[in-house]
Backbone as numpy.savetxt, mean C-alpha at the origin, in Angstrom:
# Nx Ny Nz CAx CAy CAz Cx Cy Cz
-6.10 -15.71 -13.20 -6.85 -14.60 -12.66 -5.92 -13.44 -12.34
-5.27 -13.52 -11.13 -4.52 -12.46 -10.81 -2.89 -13.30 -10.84
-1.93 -12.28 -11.45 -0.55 -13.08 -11.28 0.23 -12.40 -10.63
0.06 -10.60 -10.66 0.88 -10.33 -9.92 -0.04 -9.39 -9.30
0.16 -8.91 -7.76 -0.76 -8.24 -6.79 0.16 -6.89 -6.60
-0.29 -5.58 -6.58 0.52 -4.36 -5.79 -0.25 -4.32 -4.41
0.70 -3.93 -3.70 0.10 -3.38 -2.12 0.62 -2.33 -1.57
0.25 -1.30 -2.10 0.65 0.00 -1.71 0.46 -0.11 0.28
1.58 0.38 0.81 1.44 0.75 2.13 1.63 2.12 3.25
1.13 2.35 4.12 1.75 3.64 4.76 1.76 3.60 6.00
1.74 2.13 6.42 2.05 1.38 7.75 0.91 1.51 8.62
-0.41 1.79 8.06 -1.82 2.31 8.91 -2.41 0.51 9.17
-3.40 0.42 10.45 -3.68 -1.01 10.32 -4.64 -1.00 8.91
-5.45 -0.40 8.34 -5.85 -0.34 7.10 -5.37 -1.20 6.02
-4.14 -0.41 5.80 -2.99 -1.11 4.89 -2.72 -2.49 5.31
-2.07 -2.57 6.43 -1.78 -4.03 7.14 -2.90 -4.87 7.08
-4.11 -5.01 6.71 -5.09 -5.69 6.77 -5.18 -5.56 4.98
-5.10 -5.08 4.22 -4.97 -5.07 2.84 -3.93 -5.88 2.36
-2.56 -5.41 3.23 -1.29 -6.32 3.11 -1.97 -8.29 3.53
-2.22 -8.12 4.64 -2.62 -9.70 4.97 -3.87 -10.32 3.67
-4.66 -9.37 3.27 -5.17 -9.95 2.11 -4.72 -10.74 1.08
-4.03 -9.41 0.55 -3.02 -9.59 -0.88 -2.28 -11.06 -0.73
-1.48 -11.34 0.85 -0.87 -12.20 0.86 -1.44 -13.45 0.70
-2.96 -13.19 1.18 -3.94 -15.04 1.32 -4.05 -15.09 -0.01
-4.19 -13.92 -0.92 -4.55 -14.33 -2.21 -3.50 -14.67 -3.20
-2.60 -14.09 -2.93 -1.14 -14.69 -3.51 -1.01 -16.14 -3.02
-0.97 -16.27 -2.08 -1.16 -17.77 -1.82 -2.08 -18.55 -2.56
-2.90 -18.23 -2.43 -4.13 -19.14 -2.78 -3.73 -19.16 -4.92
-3.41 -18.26 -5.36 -3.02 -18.12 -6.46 -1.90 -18.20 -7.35
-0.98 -18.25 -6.15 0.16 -18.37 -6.26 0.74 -17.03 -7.56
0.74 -16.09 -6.89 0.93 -14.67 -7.56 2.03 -14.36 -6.64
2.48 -13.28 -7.97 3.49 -12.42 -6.91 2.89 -11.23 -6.72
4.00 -10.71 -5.78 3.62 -9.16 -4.90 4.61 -7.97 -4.61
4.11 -7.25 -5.55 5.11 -6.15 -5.34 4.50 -5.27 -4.07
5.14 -4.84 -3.33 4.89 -3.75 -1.97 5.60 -2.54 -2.63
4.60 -1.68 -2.39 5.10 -0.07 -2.51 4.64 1.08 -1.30
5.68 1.79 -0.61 5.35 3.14 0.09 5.76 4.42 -0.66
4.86 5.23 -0.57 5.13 5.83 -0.90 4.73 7.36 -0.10
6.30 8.19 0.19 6.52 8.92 0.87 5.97 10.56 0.02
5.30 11.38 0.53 4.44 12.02 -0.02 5.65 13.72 0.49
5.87 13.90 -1.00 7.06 15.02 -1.01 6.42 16.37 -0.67
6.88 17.79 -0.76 6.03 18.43 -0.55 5.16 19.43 0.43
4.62 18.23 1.25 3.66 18.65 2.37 5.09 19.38 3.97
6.46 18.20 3.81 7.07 18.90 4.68 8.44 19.57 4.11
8.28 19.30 3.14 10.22 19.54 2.35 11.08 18.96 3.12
12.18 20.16 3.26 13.82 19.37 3.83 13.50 20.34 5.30
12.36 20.27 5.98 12.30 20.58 7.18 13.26 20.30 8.35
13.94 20.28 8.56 15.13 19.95 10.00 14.13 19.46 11.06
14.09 18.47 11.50 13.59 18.01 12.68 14.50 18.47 14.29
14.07 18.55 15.54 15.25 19.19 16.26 16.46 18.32 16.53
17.16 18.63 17.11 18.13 17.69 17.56 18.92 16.76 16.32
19.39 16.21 16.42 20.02 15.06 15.19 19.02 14.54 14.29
17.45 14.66 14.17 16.48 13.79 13.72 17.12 13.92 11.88
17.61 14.81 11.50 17.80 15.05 10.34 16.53 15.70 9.40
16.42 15.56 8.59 14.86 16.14 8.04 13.69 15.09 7.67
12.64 15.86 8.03 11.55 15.50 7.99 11.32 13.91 7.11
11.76 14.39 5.39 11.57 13.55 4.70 12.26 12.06 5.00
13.97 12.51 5.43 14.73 11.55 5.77 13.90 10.50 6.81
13.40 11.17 7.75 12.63 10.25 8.45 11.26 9.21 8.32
10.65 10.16 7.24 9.65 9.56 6.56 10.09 8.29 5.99
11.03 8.54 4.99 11.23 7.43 3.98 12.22 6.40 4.83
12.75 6.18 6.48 13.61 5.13 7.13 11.87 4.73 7.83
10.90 5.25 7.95 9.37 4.79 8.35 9.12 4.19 7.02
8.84 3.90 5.66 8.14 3.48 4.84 9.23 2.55 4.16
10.32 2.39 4.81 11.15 1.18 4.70 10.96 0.04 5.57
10.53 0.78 6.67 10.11 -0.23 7.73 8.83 -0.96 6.75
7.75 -0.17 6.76 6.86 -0.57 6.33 6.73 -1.52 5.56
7.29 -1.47 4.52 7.87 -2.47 3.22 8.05 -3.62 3.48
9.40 -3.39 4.39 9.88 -4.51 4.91 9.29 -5.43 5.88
8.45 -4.87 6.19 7.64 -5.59 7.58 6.83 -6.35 6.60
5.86 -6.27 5.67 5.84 -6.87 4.69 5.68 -8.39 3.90
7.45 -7.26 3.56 8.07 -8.10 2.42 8.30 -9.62 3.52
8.61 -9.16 4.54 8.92 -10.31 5.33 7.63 -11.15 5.43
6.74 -10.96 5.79 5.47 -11.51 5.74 5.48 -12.07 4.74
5.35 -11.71 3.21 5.36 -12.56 2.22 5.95 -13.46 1.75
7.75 -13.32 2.24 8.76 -14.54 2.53 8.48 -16.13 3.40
7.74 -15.86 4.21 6.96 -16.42 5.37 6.23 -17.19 5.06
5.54 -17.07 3.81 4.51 -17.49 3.30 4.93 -18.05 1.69
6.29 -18.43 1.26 7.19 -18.40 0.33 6.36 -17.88 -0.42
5.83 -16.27 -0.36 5.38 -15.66 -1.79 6.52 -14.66 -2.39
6.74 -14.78 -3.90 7.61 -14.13 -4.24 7.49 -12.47 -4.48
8.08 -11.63 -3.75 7.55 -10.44 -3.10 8.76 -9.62 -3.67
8.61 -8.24 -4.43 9.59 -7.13 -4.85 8.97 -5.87 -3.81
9.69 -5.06 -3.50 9.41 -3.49 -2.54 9.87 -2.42 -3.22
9.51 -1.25 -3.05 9.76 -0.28 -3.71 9.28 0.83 -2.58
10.16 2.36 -2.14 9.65 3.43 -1.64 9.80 4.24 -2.79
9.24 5.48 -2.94 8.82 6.34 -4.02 8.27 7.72 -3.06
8.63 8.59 -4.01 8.86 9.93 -3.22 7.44 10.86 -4.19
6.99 11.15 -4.11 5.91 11.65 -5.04 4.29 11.63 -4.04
3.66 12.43 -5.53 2.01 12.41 -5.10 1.64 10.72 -5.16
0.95 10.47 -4.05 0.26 8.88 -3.62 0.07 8.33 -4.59
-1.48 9.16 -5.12 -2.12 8.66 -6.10 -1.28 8.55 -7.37
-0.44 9.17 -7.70 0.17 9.63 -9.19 1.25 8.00 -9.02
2.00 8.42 -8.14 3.25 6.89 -7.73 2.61 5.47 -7.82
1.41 5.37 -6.93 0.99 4.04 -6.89 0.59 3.47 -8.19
-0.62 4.67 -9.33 -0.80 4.25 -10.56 0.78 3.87 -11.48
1.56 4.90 -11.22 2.64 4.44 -12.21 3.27 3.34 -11.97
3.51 3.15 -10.24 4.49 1.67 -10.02 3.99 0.01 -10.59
2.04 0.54 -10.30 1.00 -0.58 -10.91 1.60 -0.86 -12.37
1.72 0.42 -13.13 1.97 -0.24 -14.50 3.38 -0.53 -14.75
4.20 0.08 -13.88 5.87 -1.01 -13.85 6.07 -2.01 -13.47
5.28 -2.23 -12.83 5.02 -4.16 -12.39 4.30 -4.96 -13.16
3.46 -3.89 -13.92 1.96 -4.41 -14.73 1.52 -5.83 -13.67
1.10 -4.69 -13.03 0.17 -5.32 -11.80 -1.27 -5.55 -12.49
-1.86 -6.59 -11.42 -3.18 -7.29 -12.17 -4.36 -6.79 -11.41
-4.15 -6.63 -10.16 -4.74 -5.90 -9.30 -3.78 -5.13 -8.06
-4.02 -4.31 -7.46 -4.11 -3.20 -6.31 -5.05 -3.54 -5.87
-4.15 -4.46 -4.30 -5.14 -3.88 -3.15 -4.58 -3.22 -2.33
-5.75 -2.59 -1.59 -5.34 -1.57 -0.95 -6.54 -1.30 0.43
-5.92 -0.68 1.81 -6.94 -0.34 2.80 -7.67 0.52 2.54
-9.16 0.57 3.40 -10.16 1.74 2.72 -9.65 3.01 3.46
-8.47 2.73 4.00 -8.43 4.55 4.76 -6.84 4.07 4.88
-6.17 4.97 5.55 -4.94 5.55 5.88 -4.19 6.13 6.83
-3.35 6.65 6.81 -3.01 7.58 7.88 -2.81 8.99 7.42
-3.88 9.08 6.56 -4.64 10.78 5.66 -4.54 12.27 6.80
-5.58 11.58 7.28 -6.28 12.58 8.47 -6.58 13.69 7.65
-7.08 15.07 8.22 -7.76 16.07 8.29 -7.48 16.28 6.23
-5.75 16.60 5.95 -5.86 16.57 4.45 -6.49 15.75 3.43
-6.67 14.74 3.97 -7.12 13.59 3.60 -8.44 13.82 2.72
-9.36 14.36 3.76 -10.79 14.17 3.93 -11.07 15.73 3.32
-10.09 17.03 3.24 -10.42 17.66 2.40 -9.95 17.35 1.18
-9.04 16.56 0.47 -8.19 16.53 -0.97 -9.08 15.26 -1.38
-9.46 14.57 -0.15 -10.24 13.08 -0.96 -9.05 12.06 -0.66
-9.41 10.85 -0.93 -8.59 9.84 -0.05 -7.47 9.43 -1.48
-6.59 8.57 -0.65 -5.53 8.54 -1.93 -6.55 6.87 -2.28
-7.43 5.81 -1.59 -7.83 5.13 -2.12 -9.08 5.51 -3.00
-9.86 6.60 -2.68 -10.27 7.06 -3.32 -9.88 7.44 -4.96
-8.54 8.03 -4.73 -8.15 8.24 -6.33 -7.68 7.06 -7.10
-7.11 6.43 -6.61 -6.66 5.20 -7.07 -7.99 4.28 -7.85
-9.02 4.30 -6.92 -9.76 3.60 -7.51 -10.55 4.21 -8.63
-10.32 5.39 -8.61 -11.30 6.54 -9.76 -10.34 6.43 -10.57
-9.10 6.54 -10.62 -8.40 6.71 -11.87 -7.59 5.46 -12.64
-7.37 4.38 -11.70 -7.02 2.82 -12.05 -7.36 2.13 -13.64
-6.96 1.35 -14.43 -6.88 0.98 -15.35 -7.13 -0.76 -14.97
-6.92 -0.98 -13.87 -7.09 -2.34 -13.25 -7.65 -2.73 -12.17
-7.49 -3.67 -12.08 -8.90 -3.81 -10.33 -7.98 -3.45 -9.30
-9.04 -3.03 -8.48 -8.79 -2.67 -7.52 -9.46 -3.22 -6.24
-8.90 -3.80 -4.96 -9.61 -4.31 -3.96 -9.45 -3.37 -2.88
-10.34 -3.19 -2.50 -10.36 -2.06 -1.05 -10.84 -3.12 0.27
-10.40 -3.22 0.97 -10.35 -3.63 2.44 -10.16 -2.84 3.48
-11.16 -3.34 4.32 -11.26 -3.02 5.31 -10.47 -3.01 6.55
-10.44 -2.45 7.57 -9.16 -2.90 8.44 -9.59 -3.98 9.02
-10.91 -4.47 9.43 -10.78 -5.90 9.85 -10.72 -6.83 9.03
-10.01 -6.79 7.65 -9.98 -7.69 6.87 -11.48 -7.75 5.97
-12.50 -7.33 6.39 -13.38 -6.96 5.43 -13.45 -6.61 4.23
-14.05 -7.53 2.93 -14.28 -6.54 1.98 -15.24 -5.60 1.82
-15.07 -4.25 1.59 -15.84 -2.73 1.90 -16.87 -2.94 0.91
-16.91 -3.51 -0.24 -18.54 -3.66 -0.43 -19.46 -4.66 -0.21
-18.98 -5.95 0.28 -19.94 -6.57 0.74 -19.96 -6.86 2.16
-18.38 -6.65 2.66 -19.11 -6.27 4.18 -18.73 -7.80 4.63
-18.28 -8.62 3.29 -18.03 -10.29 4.20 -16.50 -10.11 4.24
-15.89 -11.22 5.00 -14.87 -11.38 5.49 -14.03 -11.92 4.00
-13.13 -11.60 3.86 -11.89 -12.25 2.66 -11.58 -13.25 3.35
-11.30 -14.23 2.36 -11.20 -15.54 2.73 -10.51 -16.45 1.46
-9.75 -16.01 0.66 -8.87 -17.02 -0.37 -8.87 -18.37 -0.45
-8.74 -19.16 0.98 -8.43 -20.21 0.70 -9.05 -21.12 0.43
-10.69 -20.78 0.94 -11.95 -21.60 0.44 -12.11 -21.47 -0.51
């Protein structure tokens, strides 16, 4: 069915509840899992943060390492065999391309983010993903819900 899973992240509980999916189902399937963040260029450039913070981006991408890694560790945990990746680019554009460098079987992914206001005018990055995808795609909910039927994910049954 599925052999290898992507799980795009951006450290939102969204994601983290998409992440805990991916992982029951890797289990249950015994798939691997690539984790990807991806740090969205652009919106702040090489902004200087005050004081020592360094710039904007710099800080972004030591946050979406965390992310990864918080993770990747989770999937170790669970001896699933787990690759990470951060990526500097448009959401939607990175996550489709990393899917087909893994030749991922499915993307899952949370039904929301940590978007906010741009978000909801540009349209969601799960939104694009799932409009423009070549492969399945699972959207979850943050309580672990799947968003179209509304029942709970559950792999192991």
């Amino acid at each position: 069915m599925y052999d290898r899973i992507l799980v795009p992240t951006d450290g939102s509980t969204h994601a983290d509840a998409a992440a805990d999916t991916a992982l029951e189902l890797a289990t249950a399937l015994d798939a691997t899992v690539a984790v990807v963040c991806i740090v969205e260029t652009g919106l702040l450039g090489s902004v200087s943060l005050p004081g020592d913070g360094g710039s904007a981006e710099d800080v972004l991408g030591e946050q979406a390492a965390e992310f990864v890694e918080e993770i990747a560790d989770r999937a170790r945990a669970r001896d699933v065999s787990v690759t990470s990746d951060i990526r500097q680019g448009v959401p939607v554009r990175e996550i489709l391309e990393y899917a087909g460098e893994v030749d991922a079987d499915v993307i899952v992914m949370g039904s929301r983010g940590r978007g906010g206001v741009s978000r909801m005018l540009l349209g969601s990055v799960t939104e694009g993903v799932t409009r423009h995808s070549d492969r399945d795609v699972l959207v979850v909910g943050r309580d672990g819900t799947d968003i179209a039927t509304g029942d709970e994910t559950d792999f192991e049954s």
